[in-house]
C-alpha positions as CSV (number, residue, x, y, z in Angstrom):
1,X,-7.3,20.5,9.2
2,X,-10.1,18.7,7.7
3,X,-9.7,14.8,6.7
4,X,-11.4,12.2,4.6
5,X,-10.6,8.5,4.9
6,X,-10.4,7.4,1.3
7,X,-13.0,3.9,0.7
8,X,-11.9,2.2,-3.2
9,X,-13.8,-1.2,-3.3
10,X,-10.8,-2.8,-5.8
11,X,-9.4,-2.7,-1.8
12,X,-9.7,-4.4,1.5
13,X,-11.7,-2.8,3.7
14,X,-10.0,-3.0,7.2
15,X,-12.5,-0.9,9.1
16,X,-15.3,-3.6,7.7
17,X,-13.5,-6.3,9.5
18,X,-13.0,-7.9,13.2
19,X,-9.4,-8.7,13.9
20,X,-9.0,-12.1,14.6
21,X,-8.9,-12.9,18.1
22,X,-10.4,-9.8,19.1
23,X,-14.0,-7.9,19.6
24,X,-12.7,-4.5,16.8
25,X,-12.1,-4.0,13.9
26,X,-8.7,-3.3,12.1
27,X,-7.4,0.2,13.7
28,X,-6.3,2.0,10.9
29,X,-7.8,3.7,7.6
30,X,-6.1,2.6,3.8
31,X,-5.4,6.0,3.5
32,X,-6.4,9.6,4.6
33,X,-6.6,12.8,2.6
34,X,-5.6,15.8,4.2
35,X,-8.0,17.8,2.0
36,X,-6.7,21.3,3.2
37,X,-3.2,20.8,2.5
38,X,-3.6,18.3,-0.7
39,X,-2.1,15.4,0.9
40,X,-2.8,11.8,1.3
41,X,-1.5,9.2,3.6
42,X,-1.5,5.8,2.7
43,X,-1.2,2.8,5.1
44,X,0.9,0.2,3.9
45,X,-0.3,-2.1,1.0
46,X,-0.3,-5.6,1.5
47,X,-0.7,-8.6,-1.2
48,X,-4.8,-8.9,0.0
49,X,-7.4,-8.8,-2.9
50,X,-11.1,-6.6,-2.7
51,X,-12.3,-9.6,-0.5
52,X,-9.2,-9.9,1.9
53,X,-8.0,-13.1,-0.1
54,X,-3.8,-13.2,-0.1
55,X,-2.4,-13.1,-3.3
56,X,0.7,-14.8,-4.3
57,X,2.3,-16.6,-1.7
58,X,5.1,-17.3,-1.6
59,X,5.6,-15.0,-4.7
60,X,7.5,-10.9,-4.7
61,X,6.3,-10.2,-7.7
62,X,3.1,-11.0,-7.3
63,X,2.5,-9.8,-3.9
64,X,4.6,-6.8,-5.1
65,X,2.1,-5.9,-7.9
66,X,-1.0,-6.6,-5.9
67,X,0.3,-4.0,-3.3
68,X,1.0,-2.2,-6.0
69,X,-2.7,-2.3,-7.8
70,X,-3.9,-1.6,-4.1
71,X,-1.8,1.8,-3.5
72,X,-2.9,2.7,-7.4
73,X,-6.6,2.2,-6.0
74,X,-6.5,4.2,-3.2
75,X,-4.7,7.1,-4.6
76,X,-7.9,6.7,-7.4
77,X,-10.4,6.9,-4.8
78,X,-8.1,10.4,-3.5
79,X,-7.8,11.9,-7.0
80,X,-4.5,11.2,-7.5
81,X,-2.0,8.6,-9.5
82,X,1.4,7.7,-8.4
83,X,2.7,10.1,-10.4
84,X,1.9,12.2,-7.1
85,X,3.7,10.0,-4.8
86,X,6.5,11.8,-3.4
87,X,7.7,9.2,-0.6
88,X,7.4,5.7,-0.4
89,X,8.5,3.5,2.5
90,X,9.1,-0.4,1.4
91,X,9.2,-3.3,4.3
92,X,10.4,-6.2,2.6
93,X,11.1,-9.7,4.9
94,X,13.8,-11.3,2.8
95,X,16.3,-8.5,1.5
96,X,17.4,-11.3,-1.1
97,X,13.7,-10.6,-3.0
98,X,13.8,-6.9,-2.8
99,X,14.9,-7.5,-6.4
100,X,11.7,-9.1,-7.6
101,X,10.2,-6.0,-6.0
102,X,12.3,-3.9,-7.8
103,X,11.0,-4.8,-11.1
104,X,7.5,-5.0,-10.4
105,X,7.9,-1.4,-9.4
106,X,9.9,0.0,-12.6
107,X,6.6,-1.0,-14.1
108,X,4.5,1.2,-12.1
109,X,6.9,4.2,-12.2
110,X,8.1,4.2,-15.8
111,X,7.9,7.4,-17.5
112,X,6.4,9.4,-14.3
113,X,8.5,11.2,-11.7
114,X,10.2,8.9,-8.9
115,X,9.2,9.4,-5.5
116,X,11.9,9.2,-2.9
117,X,12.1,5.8,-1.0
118,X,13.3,3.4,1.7
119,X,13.5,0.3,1.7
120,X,13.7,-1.4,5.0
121,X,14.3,-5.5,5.8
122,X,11.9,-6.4,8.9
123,X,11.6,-10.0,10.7
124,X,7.8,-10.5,10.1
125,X,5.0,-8.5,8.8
126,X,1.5,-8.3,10.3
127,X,1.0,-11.8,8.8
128,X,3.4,-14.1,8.0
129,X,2.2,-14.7,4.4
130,X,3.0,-11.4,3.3
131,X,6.7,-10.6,1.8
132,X,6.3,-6.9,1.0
133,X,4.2,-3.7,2.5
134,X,4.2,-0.6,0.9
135,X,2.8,2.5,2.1
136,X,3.3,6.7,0.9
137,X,2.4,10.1,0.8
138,X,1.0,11.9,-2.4
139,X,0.7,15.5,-2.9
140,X,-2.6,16.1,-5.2
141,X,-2.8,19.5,-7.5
């Protein structure tokens, strides 16, 4: 099945950058069409500007709408909106904001079809400034 890893400069490039502490880059792609079956895989979205910058500490709803701008972004550089999301996975590390995130994402998703979605409370994400990841699958006409 033939693949393209999706590039959007309004993103982070992780394959541009050395992991701290070690001699590789990141190990993972901000999202992958599957061009012979119309899907694309996003990795999950963090609150990290075009230049790798956090956005937001501290803040849901900012971090939530940064991910947010970054998923839009990446489904842009596939062809497709979130209108084509069809499943959403949310890590959140405080249940108590998912709230904040909540609205944030009402935003994005009014007037367009819902994806299905889980929401999942985790101890720590990849760094500890971040509050919420969100990564998802769209199916592109």
């Amino acid at each position: 099945m033939p693949k393209d890893v999706l590039r959007s400069d309004r993103v982070w490039d992780p394959v541009r950058v050395q992991h701290p502490g070690h001699a590789y880059a990141q190990p993972f792609s901000q999202a992958v069409k599957a061009s012979g079956q119309s899907l694309i895989f996003l990795s999950g979205q963090v609150a990290l500007d075009a230049n790798g910058n956090v956005v937001g500490a501290g803040d849901m709803h900012a971090q939530a709408r940064q991910a947010l701008e970054n998923l839009k972004a990446m489904l842009d550089a596939g062809g497709a909106t979130l209108a084509d999301v069809v499943k959403l996975t949310v890590y959140v590390t405080d249940m108590r904001e998912f709230s904040k995130l909540q609205e944030v994402r009402a935003e994005y998703w009014a007037g367009i079809p819902l994806p299905a979605s889980t929401a999942l409370e985790i101890k720590q994400l990849v760094r500890k400034e971040f509050m919420v990841e969100i990564e998802a699958i769209a199916v592109v006409d």
